[in-house]
KOLROGU-564445 format. One record per residue (C-alpha): residue in three letters; x, y, z; residue number from 0. Coordinates in nm, 4 decimals. Each point is the difference from the previous one (the first is absolute). Layout:
// residues N
+------+----------+----------+----------+------+
: fimi :        X :        Y :        Z : zaza :
+------+----------+----------+----------+------+
:  ala :        X :        Y :        Z :  NUM :
...
+------+----------+----------+----------+------+
// end
This chain:
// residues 328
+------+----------+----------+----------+------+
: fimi :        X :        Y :        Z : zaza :
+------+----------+----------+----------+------+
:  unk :   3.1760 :  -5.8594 :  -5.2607 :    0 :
:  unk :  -0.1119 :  -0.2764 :  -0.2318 :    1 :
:  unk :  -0.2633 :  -0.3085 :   0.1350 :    2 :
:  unk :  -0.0972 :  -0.2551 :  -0.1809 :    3 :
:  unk :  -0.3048 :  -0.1918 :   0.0870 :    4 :
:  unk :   0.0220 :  -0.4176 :  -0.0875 :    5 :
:  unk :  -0.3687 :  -0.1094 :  -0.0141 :    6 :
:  unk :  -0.2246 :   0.2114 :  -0.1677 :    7 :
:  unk :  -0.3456 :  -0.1667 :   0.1930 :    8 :
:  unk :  -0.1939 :   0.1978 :   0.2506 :    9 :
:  unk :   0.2547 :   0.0367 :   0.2316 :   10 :
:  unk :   0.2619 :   0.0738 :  -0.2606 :   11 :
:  unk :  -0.2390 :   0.2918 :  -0.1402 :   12 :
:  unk :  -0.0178 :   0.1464 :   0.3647 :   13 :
:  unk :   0.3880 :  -0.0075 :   0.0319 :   14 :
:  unk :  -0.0061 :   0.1794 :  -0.3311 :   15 :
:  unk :  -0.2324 :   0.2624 :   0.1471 :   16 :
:  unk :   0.1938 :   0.0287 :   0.3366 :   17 :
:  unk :   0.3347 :   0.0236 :  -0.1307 :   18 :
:  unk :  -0.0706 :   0.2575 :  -0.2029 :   19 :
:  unk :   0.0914 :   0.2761 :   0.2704 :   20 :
:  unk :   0.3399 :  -0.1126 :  -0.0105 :   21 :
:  unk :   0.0880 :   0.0309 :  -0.3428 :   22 :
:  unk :   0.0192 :  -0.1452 :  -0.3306 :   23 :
:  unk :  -0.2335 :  -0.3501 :   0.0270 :   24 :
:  unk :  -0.0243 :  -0.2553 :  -0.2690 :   25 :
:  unk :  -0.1483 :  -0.3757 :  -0.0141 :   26 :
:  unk :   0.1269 :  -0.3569 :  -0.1470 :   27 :
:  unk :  -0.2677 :  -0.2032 :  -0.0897 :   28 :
:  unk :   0.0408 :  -0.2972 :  -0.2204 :   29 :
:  unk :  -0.3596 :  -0.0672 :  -0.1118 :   30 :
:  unk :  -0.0946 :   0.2161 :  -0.2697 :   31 :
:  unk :  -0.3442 :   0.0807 :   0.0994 :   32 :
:  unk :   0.0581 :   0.0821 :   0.3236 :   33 :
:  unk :   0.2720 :   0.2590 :  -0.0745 :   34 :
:  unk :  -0.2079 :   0.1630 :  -0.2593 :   35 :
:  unk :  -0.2965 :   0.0462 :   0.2567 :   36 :
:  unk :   0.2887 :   0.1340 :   0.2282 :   37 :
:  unk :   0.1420 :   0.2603 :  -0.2640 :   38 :
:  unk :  -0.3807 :   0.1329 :  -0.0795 :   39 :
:  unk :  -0.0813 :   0.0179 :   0.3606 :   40 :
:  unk :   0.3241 :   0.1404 :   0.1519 :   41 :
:  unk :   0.1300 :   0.1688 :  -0.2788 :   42 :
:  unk :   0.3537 :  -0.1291 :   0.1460 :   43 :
:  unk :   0.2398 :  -0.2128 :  -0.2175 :   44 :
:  unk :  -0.0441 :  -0.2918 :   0.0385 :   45 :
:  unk :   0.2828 :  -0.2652 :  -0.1773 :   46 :
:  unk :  -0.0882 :  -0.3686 :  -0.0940 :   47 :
:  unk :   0.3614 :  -0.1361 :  -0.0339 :   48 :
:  unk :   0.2491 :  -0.0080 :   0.2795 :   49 :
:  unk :   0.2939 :   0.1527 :  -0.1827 :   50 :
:  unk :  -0.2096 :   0.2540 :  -0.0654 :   51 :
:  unk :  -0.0644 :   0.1237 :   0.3802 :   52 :
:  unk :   0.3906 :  -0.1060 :   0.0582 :   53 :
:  unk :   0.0825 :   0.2602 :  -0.2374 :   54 :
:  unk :  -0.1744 :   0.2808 :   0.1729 :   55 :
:  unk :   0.2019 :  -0.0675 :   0.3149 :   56 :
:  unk :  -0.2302 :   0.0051 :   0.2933 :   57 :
:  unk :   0.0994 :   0.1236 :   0.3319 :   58 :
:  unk :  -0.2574 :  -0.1894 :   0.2006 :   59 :
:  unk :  -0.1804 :  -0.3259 :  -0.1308 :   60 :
:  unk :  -0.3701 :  -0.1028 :   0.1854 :   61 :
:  unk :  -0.1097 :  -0.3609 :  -0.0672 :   62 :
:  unk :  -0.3461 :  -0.0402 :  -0.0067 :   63 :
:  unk :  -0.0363 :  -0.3111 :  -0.2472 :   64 :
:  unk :  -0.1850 :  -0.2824 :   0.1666 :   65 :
:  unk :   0.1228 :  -0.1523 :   0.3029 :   66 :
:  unk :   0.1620 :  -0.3226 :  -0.1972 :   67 :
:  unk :   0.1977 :   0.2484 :  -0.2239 :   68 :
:  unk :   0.1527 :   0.1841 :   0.2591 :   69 :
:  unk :   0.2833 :  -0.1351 :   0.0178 :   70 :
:  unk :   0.1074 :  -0.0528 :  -0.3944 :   71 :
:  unk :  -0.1112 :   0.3227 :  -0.0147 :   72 :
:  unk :   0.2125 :   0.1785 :   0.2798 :   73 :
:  unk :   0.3512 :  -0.1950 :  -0.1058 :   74 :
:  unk :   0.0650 :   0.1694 :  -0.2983 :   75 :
:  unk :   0.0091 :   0.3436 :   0.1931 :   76 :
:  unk :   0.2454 :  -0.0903 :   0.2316 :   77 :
:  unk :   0.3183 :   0.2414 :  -0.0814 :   78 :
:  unk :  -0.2159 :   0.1690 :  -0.2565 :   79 :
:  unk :  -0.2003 :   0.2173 :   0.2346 :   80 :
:  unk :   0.1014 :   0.1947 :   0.3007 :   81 :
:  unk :  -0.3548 :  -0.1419 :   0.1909 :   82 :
:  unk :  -0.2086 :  -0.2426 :  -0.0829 :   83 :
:  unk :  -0.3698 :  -0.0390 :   0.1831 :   84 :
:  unk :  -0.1604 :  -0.3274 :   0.0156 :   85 :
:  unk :  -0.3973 :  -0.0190 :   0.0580 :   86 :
:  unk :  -0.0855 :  -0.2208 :   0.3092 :   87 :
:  unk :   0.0008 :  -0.3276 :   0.0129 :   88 :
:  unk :   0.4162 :  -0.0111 :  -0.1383 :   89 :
:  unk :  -0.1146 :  -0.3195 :  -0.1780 :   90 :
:  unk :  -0.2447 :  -0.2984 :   0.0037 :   91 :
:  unk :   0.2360 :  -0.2616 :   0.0762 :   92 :
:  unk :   0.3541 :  -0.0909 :   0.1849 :   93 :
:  unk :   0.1290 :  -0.1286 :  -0.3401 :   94 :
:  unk :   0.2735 :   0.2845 :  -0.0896 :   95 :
:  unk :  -0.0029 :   0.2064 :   0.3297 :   96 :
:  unk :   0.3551 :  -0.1697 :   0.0917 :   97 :
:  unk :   0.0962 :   0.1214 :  -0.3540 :   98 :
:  unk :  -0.1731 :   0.3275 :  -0.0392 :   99 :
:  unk :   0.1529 :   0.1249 :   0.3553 :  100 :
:  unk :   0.3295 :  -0.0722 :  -0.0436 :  101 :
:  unk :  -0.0162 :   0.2081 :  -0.3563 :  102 :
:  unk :  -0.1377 :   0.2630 :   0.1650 :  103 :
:  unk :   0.3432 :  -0.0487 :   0.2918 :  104 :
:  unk :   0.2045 :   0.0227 :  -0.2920 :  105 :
:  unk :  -0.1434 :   0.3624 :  -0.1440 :  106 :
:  unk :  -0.0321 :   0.3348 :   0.0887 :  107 :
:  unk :  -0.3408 :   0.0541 :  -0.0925 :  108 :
:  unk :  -0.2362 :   0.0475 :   0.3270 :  109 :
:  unk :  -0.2667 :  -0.2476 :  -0.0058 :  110 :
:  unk :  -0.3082 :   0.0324 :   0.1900 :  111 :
:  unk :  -0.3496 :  -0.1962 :   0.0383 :  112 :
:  unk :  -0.3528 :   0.2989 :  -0.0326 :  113 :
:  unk :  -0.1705 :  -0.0727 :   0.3185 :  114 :
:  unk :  -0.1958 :   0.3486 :   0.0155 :  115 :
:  unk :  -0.1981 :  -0.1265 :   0.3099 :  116 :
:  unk :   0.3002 :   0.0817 :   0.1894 :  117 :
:  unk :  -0.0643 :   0.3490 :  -0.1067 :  118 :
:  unk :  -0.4084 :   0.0036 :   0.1072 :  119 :
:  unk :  -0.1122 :   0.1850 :   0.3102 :  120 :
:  unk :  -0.1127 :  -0.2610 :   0.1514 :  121 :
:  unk :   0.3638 :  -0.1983 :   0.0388 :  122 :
:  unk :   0.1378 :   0.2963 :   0.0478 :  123 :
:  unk :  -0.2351 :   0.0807 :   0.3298 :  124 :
:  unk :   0.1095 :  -0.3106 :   0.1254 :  125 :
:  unk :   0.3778 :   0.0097 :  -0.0141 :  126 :
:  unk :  -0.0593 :   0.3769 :   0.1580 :  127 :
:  unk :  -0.1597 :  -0.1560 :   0.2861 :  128 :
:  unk :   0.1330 :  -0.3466 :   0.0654 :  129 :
:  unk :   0.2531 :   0.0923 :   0.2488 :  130 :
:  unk :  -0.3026 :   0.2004 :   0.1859 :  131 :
:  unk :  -0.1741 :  -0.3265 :   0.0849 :  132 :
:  unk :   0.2668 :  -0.1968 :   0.1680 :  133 :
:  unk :   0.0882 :  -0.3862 :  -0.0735 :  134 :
:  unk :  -0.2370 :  -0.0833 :  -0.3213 :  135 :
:  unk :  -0.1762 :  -0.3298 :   0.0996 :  136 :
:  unk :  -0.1877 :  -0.0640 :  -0.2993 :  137 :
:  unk :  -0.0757 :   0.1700 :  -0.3478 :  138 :
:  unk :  -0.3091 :  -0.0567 :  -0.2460 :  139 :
:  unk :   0.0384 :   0.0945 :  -0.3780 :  140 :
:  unk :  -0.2722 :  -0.0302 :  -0.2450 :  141 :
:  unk :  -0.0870 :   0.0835 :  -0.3752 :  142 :
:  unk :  -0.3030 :  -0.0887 :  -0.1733 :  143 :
:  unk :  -0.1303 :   0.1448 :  -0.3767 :  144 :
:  unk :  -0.1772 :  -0.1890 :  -0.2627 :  145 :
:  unk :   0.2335 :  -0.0894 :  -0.2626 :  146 :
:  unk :  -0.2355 :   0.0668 :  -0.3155 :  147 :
:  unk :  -0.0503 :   0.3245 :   0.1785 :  148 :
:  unk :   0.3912 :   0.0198 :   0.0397 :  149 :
:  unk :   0.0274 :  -0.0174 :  -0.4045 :  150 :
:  unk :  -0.2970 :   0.1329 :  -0.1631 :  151 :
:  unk :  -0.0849 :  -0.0933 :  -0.3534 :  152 :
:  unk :   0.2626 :  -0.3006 :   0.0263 :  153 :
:  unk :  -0.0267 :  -0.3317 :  -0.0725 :  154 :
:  unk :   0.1069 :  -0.1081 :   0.3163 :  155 :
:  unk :   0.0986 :  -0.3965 :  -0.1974 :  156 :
:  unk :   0.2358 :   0.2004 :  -0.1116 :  157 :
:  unk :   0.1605 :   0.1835 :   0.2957 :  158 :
:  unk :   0.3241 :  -0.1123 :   0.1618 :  159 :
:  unk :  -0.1623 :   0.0670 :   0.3123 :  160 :
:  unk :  -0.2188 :  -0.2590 :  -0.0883 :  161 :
:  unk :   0.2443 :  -0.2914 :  -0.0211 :  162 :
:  unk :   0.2509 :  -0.1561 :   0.2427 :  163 :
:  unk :   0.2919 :  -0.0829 :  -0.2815 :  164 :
:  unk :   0.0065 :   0.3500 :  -0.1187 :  165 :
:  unk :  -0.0012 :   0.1293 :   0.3860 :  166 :
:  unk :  -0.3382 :   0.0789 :   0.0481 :  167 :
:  unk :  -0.2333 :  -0.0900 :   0.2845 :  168 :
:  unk :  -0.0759 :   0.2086 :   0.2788 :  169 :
:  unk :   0.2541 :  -0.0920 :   0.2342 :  170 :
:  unk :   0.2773 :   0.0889 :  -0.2771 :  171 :
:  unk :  -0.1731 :   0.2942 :  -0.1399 :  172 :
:  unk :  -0.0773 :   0.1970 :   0.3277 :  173 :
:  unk :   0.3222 :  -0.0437 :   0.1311 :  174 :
:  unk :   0.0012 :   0.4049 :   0.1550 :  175 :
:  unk :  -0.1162 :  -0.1810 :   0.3614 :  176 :
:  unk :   0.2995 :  -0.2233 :  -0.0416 :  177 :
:  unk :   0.2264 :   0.2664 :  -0.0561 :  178 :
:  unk :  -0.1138 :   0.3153 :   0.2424 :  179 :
:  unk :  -0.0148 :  -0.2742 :   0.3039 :  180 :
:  unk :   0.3777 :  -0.0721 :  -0.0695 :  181 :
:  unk :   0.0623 :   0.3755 :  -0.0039 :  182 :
:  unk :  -0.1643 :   0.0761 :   0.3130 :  183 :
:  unk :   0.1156 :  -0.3745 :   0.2031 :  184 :
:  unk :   0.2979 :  -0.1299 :  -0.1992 :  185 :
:  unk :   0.0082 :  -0.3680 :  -0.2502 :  186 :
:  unk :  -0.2722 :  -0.2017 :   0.0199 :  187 :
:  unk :   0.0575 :  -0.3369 :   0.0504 :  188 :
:  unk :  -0.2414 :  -0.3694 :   0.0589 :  189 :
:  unk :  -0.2581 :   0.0891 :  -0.2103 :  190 :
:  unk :  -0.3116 :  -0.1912 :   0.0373 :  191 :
:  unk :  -0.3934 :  -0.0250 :  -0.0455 :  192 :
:  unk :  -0.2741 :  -0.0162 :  -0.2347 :  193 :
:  unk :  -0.0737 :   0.1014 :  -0.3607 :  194 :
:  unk :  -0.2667 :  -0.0964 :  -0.2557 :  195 :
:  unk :  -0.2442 :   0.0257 :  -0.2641 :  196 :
:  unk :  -0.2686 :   0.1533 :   0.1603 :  197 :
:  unk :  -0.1872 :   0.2259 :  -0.2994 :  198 :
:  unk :  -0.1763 :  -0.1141 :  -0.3566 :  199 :
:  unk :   0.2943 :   0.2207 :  -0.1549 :  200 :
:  unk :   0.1620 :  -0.1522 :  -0.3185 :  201 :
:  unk :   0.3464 :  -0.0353 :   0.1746 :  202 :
:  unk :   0.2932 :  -0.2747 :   0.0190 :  203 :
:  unk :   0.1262 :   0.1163 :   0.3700 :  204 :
:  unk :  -0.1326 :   0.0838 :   0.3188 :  205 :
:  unk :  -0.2726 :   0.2880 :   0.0616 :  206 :
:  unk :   0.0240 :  -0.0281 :   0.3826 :  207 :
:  unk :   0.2737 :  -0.0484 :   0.2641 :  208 :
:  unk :   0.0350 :  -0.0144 :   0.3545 :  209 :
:  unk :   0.3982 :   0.0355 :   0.0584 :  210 :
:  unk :   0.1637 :  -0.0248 :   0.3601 :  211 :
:  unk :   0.3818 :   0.0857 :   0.0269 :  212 :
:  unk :   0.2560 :   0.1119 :   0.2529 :  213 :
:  unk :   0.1744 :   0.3538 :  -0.0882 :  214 :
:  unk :   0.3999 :   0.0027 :   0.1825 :  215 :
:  unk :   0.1948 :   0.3315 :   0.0807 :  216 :
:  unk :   0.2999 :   0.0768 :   0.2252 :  217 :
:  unk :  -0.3329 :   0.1586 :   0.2307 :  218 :
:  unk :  -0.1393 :  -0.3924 :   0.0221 :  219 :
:  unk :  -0.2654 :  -0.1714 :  -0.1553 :  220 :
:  unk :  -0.3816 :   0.1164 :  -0.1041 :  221 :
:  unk :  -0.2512 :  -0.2577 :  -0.1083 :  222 :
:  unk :  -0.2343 :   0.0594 :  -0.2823 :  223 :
:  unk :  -0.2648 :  -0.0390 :  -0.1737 :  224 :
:  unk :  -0.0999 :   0.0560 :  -0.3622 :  225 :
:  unk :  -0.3553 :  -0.0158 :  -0.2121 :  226 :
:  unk :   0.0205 :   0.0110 :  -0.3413 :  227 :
:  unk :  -0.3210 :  -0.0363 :  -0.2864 :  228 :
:  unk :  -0.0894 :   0.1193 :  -0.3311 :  229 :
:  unk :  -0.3807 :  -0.0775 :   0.0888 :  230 :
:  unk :  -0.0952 :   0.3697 :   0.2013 :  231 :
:  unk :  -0.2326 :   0.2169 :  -0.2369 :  232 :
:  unk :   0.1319 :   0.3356 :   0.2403 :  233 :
:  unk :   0.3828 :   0.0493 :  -0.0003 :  234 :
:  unk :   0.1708 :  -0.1214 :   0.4121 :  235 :
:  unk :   0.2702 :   0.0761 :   0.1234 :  236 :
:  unk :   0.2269 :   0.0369 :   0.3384 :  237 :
:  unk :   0.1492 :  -0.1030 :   0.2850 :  238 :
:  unk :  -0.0437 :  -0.0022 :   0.3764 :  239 :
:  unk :   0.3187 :  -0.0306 :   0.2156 :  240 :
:  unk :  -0.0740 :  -0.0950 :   0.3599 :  241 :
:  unk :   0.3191 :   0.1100 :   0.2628 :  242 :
:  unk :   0.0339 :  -0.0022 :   0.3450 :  243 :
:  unk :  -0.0234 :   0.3525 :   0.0475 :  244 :
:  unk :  -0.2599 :   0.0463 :  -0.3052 :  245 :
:  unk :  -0.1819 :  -0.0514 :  -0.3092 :  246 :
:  unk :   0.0158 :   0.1675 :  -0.3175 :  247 :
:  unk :  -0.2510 :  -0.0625 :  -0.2989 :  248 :
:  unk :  -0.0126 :   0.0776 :  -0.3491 :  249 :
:  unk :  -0.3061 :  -0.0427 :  -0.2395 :  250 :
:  unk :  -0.0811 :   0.0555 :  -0.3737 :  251 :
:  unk :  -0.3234 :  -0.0893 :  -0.1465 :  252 :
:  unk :  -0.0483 :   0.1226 :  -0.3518 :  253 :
:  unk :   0.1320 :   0.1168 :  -0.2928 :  254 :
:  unk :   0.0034 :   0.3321 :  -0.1569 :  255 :
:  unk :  -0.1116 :   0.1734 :   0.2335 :  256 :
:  unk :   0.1981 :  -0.2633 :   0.2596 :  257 :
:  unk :  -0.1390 :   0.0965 :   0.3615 :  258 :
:  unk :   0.2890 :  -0.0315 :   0.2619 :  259 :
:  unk :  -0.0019 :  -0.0499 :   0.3553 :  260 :
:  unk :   0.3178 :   0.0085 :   0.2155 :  261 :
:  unk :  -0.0391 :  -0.0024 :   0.3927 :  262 :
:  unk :   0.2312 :  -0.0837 :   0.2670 :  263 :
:  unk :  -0.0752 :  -0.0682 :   0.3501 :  264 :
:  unk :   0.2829 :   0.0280 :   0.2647 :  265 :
:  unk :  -0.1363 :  -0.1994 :   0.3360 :  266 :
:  unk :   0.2191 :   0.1648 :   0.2747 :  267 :
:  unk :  -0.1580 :   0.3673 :  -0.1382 :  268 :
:  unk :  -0.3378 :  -0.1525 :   0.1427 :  269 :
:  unk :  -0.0924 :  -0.1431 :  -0.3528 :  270 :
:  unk :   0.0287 :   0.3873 :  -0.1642 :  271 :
:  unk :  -0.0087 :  -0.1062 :  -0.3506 :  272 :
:  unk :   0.0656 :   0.2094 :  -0.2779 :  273 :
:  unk :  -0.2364 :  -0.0287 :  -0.3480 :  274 :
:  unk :   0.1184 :   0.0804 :  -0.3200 :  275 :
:  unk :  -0.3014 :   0.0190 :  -0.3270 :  276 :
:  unk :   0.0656 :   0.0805 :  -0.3088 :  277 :
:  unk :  -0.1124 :  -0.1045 :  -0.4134 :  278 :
:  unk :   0.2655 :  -0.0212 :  -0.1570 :  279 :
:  unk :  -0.0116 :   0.0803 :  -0.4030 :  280 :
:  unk :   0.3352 :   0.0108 :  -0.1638 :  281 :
:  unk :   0.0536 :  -0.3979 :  -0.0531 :  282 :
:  unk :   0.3307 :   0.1136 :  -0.1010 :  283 :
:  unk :   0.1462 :   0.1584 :   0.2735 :  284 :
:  unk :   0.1794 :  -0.2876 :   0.1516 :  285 :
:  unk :   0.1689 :  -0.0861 :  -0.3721 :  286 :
:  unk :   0.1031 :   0.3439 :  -0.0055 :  287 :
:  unk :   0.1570 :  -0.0217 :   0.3433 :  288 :
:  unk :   0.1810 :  -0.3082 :  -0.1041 :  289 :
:  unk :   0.1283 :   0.1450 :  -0.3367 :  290 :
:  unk :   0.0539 :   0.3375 :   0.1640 :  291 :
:  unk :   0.2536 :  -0.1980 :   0.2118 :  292 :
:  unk :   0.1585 :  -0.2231 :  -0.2964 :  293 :
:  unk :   0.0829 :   0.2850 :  -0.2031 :  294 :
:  unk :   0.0597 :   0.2875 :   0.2519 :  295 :
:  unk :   0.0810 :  -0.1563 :   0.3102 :  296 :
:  unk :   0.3658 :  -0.1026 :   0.1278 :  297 :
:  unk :   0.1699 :  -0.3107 :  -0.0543 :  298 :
:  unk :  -0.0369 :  -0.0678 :   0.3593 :  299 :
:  unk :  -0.3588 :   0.0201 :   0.0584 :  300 :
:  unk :  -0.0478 :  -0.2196 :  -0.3315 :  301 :
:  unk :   0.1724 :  -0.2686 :   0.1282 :  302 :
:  unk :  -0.2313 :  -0.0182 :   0.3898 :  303 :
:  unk :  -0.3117 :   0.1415 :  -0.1290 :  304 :
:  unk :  -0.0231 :  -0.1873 :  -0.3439 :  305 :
:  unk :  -0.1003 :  -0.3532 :  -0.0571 :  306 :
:  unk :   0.3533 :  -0.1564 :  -0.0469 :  307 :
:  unk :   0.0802 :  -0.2882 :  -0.2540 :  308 :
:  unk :   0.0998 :  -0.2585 :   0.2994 :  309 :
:  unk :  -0.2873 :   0.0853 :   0.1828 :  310 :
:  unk :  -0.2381 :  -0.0850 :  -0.2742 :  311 :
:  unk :   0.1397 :  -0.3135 :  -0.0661 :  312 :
:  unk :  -0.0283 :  -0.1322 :   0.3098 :  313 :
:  unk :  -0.4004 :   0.0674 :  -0.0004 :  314 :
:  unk :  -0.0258 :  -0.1774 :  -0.2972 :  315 :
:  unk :   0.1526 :  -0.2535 :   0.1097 :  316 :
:  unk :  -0.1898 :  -0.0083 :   0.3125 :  317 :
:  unk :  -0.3060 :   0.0055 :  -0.1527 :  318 :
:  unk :   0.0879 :  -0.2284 :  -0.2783 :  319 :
:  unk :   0.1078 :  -0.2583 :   0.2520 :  320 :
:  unk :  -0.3502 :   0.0689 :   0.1978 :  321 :
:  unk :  -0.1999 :  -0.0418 :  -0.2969 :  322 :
:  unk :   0.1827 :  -0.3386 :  -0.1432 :  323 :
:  unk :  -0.1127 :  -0.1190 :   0.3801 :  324 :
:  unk :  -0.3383 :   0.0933 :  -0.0497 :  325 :
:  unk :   0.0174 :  -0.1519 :  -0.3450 :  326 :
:  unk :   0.0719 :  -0.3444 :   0.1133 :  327 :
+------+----------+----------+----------+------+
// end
């Protein structure tokens, strides 16, 4: 099994380190700099020219160029590879999708979007015991972490995440509440709220949001609610879904050593609630789950526990619409 990794960056370098396990791993970087730091630090080939990395015939292709390349940078795999994995957000604008999807129709290569979140304990203590709590009323999701503390020794100026046009802001960039909310409730739909520049940070886009939308499955309709901010100096993040039966929290605060609470409280058991703590060390555990499943797992649980093509789309063009809104 070959993978090649589009994007050699900080997330491109981890793919590069994660893949490993599954085989042969190389990288395509076009700036010369970069792939040379890449080579020395990796030891892994690294190729600079796109005929190049064509010619050693990769069996699985992960984009991880910034969020306005994704796109260009996907197309040319399409037919080429037998998978192709996208990093989250599937691109930074709705010019192309049309396009881009209906290449992706007319190939055999599997396309999917990374959302590793999906793959956290934290989601995945939730979807085990939604159905435990009755009707869900309403949900709360949250994420908070400093950005300069997000990418250390960066000049953030420079950062995608750092400007709208090239998808960045916060809304765009932590898309992972977006996505596990439409796993657990079904497609989120009238999107509304708040979002701002709250922080002294160097950035073109929004560093805090306050996002309100309504989340549709064949089991009805759950309202929710979203916070979103670049601006914490400790790491956030979870959820609360309230039922009618029962409640069921998750909580991260932290990074590296992330502490992790999980409790669930079932009201016709007299309240009994059940606690979960742990710290939780290997940040890599819920990328490995996900890759675990993209190169070892069936076809079938690809295609309903994966981020689909489709899917993505239609958050970015949610949130795209959402943001022109709050634009005007």
């Amino acid at each position: 099994m070959k993978t090649l990794i589009v994007g050699c960056g900080s997330i491109g370098v981890r793919h590069l380190s994660n893949c490993a396990r599954y085989g042969k791993v190389a990288g395509l970087e076009k700036c010369p700099k970069t792939a040379s730091f890449v080579r020395k630090k990796t030891g892994l080939p690294v190729f600079q020219d796109q005929k190049q990395a064509r010619a050693w015939c990769p069996d699985v292709v992960v984009i991880a160029t910034p969020t306005h390349l994704h796109l260009s940078s996907a197309s040319p795999w399409m037919g080429k590879a037998g998978k192709v994995l996208i990093e989250k957000p599937l691109a930074h604008s709705t010019a192309g999708l049309k396009k881009f999807l209906a290449l992706v129709s007319k190939n055999k290569t599997e396309v999917y979007v990374g959302c590793n979140m999906r793959f956290h304990p934290g989601p995945a203590f939730l979807s085990e015991n939604l159905k435990k709590i009755g009707k869900p009323l309403f949900v709360r999701a949250w994420f908070g972490h400093y950005l300069p503390l997000m990418r250390k020794n960066t000049n953030l100026r420079s950062l995608y995440a750092a400007k709208r046009s090239r998808g960045g802001g916060v809304v765009m960039d932590c898309i992972h509440e977006l996505d596990y909310l439409e796993a657990l409730f079904g497609k989120a739909s009238k999107l509304s709220g708040v979002v701002g520049k709250l922080g002294n940070l160097p950035l073109e886009a929004e560093d805090y949001a306050a996002l309100l939308l309504k989340l549709t499955s064949a089991g009805g309709t759950t309202r929710a609610a979203i916070h979103l901010d670049f601006l914490q100096k400790v790491k956030k993040r979870g959820c609360e879904i309230v039922g009618t039966d029962g409640e069921i929290l998750w909580q991260s605060i932290g990074k590296n050593p992330e502490a992790l609470l999980l409790r669930r409280t079932l009201y016709h058991q007299k309240g009994k609630t059940l606690v979960i703590r742990k710290k939780l060390r290997d940040l890599n555990a819920p990328f490995h789950k996900m890759l675990t499943l993209l190169f070892c797992g069936s076809k079938k649980d690809r295609k309903t526990k994966l981020l689909l093509p489709r899917q993505a789309a239609g958050q970015v063009i949610l949130l795209k619409k959402f943001l022109q809104k709050t634009a005007g």
